[in-house]
C-alpha positions as CSV (number, residue, x, y, z in Angstrom):
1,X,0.0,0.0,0.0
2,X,2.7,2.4,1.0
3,X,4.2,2.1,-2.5
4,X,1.2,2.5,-4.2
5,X,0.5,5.8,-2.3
6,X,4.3,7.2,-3.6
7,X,3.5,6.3,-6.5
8,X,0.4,8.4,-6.8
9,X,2.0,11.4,-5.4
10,X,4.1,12.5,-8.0
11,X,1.0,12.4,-10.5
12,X,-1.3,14.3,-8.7
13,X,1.2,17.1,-8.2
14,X,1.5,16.8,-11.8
15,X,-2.0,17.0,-12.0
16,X,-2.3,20.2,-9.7
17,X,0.4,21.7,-12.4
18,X,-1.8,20.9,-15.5
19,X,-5.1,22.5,-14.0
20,X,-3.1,25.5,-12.5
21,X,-1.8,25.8,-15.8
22,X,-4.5,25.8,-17.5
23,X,-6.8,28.2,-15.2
24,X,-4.4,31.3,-16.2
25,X,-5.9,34.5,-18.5
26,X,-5.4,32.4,-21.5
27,X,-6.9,29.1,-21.0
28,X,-6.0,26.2,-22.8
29,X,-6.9,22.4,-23.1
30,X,-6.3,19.5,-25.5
31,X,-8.7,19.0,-28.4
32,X,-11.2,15.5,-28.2
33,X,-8.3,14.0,-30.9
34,X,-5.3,14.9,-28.8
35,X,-3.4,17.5,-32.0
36,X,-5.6,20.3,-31.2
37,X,-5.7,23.1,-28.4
38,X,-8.2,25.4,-27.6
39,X,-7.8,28.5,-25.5
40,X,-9.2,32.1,-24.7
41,X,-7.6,35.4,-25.5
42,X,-9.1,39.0,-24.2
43,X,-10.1,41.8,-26.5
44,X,-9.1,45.2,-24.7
45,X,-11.9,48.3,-24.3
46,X,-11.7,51.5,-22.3
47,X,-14.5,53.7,-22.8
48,X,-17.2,55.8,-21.1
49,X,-20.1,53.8,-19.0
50,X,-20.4,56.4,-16.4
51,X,-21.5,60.0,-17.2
52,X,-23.0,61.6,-20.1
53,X,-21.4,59.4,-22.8
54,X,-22.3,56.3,-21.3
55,X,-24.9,55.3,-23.9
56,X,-22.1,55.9,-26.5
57,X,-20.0,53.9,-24.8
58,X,-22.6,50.7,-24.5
59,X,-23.0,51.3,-27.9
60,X,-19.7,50.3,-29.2
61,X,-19.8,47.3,-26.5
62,X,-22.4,45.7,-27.9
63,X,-21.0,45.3,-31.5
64,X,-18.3,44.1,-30.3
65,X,-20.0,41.7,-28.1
66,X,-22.4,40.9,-30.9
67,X,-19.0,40.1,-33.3
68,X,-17.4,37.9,-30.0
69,X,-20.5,36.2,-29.4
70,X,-20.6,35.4,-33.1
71,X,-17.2,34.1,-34.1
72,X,-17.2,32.2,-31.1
73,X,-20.5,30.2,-32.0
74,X,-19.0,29.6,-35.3
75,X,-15.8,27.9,-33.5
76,X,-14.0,30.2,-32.8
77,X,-10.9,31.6,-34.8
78,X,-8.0,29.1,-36.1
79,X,-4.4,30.0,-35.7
80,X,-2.0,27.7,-36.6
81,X,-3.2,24.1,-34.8
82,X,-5.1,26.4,-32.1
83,X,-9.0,27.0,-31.7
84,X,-8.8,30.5,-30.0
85,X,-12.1,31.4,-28.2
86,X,-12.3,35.4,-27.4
87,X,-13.5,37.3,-24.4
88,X,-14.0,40.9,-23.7
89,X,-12.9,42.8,-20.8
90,X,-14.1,46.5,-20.8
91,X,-13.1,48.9,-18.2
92,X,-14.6,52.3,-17.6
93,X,-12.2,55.2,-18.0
94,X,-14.7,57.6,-17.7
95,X,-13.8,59.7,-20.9
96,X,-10.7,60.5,-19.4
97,X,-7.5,60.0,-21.6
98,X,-5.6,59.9,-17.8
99,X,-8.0,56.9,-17.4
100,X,-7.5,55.7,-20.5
101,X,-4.3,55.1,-20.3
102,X,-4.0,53.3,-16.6
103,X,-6.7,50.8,-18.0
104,X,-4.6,50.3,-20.8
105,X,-2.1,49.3,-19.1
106,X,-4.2,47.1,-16.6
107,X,-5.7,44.9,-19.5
108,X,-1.8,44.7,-21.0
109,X,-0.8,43.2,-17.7
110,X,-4.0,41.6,-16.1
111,X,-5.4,40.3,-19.5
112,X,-2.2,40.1,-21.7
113,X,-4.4,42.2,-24.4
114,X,-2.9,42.9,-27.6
115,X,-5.9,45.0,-29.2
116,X,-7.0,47.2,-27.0
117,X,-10.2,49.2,-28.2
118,X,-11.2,52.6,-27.3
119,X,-14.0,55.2,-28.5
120,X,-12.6,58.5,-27.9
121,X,-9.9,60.7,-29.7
122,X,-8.5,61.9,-26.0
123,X,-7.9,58.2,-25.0
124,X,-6.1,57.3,-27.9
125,X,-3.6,60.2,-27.9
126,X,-3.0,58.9,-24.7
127,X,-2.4,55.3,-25.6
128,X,-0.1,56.8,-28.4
129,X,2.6,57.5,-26.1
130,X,3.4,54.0,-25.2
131,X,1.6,51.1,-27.1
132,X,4.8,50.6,-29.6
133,X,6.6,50.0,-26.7
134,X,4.2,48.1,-24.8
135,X,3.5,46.0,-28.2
136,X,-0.1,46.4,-28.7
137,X,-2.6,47.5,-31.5
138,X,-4.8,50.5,-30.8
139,X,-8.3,49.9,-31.9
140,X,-9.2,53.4,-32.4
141,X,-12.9,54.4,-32.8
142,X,-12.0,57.7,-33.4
143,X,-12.7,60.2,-36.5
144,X,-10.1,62.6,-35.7
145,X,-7.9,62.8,-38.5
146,X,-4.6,63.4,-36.0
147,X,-4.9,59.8,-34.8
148,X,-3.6,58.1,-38.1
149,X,-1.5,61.9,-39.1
150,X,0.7,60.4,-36.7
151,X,1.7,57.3,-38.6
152,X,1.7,55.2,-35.5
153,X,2.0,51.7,-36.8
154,X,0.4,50.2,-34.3
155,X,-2.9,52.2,-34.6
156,X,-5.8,51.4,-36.9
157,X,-8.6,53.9,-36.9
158,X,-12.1,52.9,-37.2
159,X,-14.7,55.5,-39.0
160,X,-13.7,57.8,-41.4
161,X,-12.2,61.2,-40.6
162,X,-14.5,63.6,-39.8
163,X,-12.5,66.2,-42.2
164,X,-15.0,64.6,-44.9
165,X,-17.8,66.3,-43.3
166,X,-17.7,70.3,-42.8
167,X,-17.9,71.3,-46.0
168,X,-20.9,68.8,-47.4
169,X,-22.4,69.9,-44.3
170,X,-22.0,73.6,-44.7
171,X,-22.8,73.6,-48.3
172,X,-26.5,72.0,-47.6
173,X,-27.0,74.2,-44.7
174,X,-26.0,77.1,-46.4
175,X,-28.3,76.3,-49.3
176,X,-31.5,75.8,-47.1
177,X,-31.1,77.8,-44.4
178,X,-28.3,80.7,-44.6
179,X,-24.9,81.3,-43.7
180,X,-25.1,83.1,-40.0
181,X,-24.0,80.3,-37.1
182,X,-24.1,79.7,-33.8
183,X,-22.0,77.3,-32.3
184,X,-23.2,75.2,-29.0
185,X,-20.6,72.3,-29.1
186,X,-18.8,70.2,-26.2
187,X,-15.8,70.9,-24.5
188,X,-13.9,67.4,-25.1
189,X,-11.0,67.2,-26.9
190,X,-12.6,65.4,-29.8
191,X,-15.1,68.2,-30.0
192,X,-12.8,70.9,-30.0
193,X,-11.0,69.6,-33.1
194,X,-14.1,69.4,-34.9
195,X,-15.2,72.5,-33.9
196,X,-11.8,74.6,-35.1
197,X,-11.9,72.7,-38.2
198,X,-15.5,73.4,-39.2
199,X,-15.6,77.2,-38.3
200,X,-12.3,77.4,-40.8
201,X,-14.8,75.7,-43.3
202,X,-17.7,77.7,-42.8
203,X,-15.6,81.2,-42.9
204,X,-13.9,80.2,-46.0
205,X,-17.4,79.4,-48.0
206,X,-18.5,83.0,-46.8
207,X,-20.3,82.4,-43.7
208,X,-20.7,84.2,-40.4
209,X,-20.3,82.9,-36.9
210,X,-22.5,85.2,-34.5
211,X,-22.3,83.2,-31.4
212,X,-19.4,80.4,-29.9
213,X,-20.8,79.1,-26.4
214,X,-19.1,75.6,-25.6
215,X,-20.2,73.0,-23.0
216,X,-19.8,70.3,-20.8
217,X,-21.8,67.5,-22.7
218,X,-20.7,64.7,-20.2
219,X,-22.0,67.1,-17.2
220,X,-24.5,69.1,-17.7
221,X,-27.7,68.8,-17.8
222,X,-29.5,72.1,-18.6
223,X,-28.2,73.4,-21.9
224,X,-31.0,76.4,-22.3
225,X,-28.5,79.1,-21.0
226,X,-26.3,78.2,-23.7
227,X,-28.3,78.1,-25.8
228,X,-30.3,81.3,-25.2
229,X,-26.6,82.5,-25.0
230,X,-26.2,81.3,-28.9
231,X,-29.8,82.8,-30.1
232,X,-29.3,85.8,-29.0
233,X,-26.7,86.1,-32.2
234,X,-29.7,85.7,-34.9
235,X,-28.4,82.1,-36.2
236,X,-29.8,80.9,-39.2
237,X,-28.0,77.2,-38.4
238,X,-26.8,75.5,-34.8
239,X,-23.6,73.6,-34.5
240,X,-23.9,71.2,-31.7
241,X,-22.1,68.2,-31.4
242,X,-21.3,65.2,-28.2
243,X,-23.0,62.2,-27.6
244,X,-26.7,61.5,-28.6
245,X,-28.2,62.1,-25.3
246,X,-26.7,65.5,-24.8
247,X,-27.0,66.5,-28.1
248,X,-30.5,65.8,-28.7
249,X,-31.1,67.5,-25.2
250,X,-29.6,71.1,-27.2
251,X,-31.7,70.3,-30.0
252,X,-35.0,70.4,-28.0
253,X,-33.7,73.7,-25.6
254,X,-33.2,75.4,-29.3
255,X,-36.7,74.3,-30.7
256,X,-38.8,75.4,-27.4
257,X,-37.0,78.8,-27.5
258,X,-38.5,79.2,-31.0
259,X,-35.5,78.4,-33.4
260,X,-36.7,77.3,-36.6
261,X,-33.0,76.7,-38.5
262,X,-30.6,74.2,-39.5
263,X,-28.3,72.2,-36.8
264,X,-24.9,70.5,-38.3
265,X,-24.5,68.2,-36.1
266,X,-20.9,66.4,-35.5
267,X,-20.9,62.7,-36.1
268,X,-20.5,61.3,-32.9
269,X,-24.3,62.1,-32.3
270,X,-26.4,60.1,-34.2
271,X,-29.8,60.8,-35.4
272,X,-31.8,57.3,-35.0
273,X,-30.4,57.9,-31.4
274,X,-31.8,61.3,-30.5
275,X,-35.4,60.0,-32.2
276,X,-36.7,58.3,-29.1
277,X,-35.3,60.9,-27.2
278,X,-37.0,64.2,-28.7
279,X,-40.1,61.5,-29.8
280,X,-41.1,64.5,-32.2
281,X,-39.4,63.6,-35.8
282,X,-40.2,67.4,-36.4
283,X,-37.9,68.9,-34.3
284,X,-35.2,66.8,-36.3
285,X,-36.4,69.0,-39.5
286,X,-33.1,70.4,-41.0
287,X,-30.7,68.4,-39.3
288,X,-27.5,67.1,-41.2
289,X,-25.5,64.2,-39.3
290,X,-24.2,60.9,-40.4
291,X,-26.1,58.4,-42.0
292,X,-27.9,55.8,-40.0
293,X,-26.4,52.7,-40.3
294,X,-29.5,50.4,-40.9
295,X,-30.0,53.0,-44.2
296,X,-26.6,51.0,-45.9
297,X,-28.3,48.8,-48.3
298,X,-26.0,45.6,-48.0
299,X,-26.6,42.6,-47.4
300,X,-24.3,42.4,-44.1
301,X,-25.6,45.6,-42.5
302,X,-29.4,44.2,-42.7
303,X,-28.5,40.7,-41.5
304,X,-26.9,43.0,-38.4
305,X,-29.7,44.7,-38.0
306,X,-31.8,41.7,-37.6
307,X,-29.6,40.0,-35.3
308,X,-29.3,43.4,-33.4
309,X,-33.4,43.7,-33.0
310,X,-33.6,40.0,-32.1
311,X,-30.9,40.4,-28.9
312,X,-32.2,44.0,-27.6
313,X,-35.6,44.2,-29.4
314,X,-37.7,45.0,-32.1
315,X,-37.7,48.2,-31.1
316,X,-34.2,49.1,-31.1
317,X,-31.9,50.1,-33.9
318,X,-28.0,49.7,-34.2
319,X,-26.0,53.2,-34.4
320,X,-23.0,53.3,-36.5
321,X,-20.7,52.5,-33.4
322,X,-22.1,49.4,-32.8
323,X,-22.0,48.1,-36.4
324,X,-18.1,49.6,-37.1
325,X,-17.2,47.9,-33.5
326,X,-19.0,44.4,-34.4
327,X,-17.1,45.6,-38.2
328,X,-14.1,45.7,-36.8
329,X,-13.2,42.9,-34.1
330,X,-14.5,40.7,-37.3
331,X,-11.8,42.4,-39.0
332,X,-9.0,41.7,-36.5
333,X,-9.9,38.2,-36.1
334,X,-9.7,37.4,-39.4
335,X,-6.2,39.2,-39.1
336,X,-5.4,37.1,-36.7
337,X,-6.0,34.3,-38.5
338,X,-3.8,35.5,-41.4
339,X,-1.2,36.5,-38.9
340,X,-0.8,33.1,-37.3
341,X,-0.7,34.9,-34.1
342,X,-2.7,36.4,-31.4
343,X,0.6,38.2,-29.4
344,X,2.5,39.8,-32.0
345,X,0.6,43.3,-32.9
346,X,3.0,44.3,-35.6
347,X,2.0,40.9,-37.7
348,X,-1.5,41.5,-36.9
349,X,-1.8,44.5,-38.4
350,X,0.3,43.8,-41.0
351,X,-2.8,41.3,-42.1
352,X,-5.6,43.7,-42.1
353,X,-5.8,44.8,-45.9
354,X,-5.9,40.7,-46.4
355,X,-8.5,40.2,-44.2
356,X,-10.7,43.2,-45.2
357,X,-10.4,41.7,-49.2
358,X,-11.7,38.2,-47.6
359,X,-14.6,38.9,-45.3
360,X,-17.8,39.8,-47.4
361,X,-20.2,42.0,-46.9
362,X,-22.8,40.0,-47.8
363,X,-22.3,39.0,-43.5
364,X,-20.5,41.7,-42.1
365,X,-21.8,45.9,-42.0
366,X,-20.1,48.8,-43.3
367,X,-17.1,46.4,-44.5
368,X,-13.9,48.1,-44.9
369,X,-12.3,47.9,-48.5
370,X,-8.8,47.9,-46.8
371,X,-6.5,49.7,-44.5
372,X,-4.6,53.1,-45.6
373,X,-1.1,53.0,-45.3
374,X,-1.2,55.6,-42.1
375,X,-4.0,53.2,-40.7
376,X,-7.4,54.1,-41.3
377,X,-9.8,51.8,-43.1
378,X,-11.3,52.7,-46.2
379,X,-15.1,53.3,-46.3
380,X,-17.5,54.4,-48.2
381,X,-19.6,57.5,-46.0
382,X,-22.6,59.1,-46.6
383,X,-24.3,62.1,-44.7
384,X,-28.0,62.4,-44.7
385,X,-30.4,65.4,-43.8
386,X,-34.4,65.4,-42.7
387,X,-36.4,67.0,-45.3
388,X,-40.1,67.2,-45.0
389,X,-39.8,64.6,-41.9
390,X,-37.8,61.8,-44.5
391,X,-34.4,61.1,-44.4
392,X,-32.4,62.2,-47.6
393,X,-28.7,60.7,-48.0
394,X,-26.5,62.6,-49.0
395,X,-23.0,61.3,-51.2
396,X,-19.4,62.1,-49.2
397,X,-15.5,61.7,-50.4
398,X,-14.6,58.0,-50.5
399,X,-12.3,57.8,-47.3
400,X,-8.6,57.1,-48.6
């Protein structure tokens, strides 16, 4: 008996080892035929889910939960003789670059994340300063041009640049409305940079700017005294701009102080969002913005849409974010893939033209043709304005 009992010992220990092992952040265990593995990376995100942007920040969650959920149905993704199963982990940094970049570096060490998503232009300046050296790929939901101007390799930016926008947008206000604005936008970074970019457009097409009265759109809650601030000027046309929420909260302080005009509204509101908030589709009369996602006419973006209503509800519509986000982690796993890797960022990215030419958009929204050289994929935008309570699209630069 004695001899038996040694001779147990040593393979429990060894036993102990093996399930330690495989209980770390990237799980692993032996496939039913003994030649393949299967494990779990995490997909980094630090974003807003406290404070005014929180919606905006759930948004981008949930497509890329919805894309997760999705490839790991199908079997996940297959790199070299591995089945690799993904898992989010999402930390709120508040909006705060600062934040940003502690989380950042949390999910690096806690979660050995090599793409690390995040949905503001603040937060990805800040992860800027150190993701080449800390080896990982900045998923950057961001439209501010600066982020790929940098030629960081290691960045890819989502949307297009908002520098597509201004002038389409000034033009069609100008046309219907007059060229005398008022400004009412947020106080973020990202909105600043819109904001010195589009009063330089509207100047140089022969506009006037009567009014310029910023805000907090992630604090406040009462925008009327900016706004009465901004009437007082005579506006023919409102520029406003943050998340939905806010923004559609200006929109309706404007309309019950009797303003009749245009609003350009900068494309991180959206206006399917703001709907169910004002729940008059007249107050929405004259607004420019992005185009709804669910208005694409692909095959991939109404399948989205479908599975979207199904998870949340019929009621419920996918903004852009959620469909670039669900766009994109499809995108990077299919890099991935390509890559033969999930660790080395530089060969990742080096994959994400290839992977863009073999997804389809007959399954996956708002495809990417490619990947610039500077980082930002290549789309195909659209603007689109309320006209007699219907939304008309509008045609943009192809992003290159």
């Amino acid at each position: 008996m004695k001899r038996t009992w040694k001779c147990l010992l040593p393979l429990s220990a060894a036993a102990i080892l093996l399930c330690a092992t495989a209980c770390g952040n990237q799980s692993a265990s032996v496939g039913s035929g003994g030649s393949e593995l299967t494990r779990e990376i995490s997909i980094g995100w630090s974003g807003p889910q406290s404070g005014g942007a929180a919606l905006y920040g759930k948004n981008t969650l949930d497509g890329l939960q919805m894309a997760i959920d999705d490839i790991n149905n199908a079997g996940g993704i297959k790199v070299g003789n591995e089945t690799v199963k993904l898992k989010l982990a999402a930390l709120d940094d508040k909006y705060q670059p600062n934040e940003t970049a502690t989380n950042a570096r949390r999910l690096k060490t806690e979660n050995n994340t090599t793409i690390i998503f995040t949905p503001h232009s603040g937060g990805v300046f800040a992860l800027q300063t150190f993701n080449v050296q800390e080896k990982f790929l900045i998923a950057a939901y961001t439209s501010e041009p600066k982020v790929t101007a940098t030629n960081n390799p290691l960045t890819v930016r989502i949307p297009p640049r908002y520098d597509t926008y201004p002038k389409t947008f000034s033009e069609e206000m100008m046309k219907r409305f007059g060229k005398k604005v008022a400004l009412v936008p947020g106080t973020h970074q990202y909105a600043k940079d819109w904001t010195a970019l589009f009063k330089k457009t509207w100047t140089e097409l022969g506009g006037e700017i009567v009014a310029e009265n910023p805000v907090d759109y992630n604090k406040e809650s009462d925008f009327a005294p900016a706004v009465t601030k901004a009437l007082a000027g005579g506006p023919d046309v409102l520029f406003v701009g943050g998340a939905s929420q806010p923004t559609a909260l200006v929109i309706k302080a404007a309309r019950d102080q009797g303003f009749h005009g245009g609003f350009i509204v900068m494309d991180q509101a959206k206006v399917e969002e703001m709907e169910p908030i004002l729940k008059d589709l007249k107050l929405l009369e004259g607004v420019i913005g992005v185009n709804p996602a669910y208005l694409y006419p692909t095959e991939g973006t109404k399948k989205f849409v479908d599975s979207y209503k199904k998870r949340f509800g019929a009621d419920k519509i996918p903004t852009s974010e959620t469909a670039y986000h669900y766009m994109a982690m499809q995108v990077f796993a299919k890099a991935m893939e390509l890559a033969g890797t999930t660790d080395d960022a530089s060969a990742i990215r080096a994959k994400i033209n290839d992977a863009c030419k073999q997804l389809s958009d007959d399954n996956v929204p708002l495809l990417a043709k490619g990947i610039t050289e500077n980082g930002g994929f290549i789309t195909e935008p659209k603007a689109t304005t309320m006209v007699d309570g219907k939304y008309v699209q509008i045609p943009l630069p192809a992003q290159q």
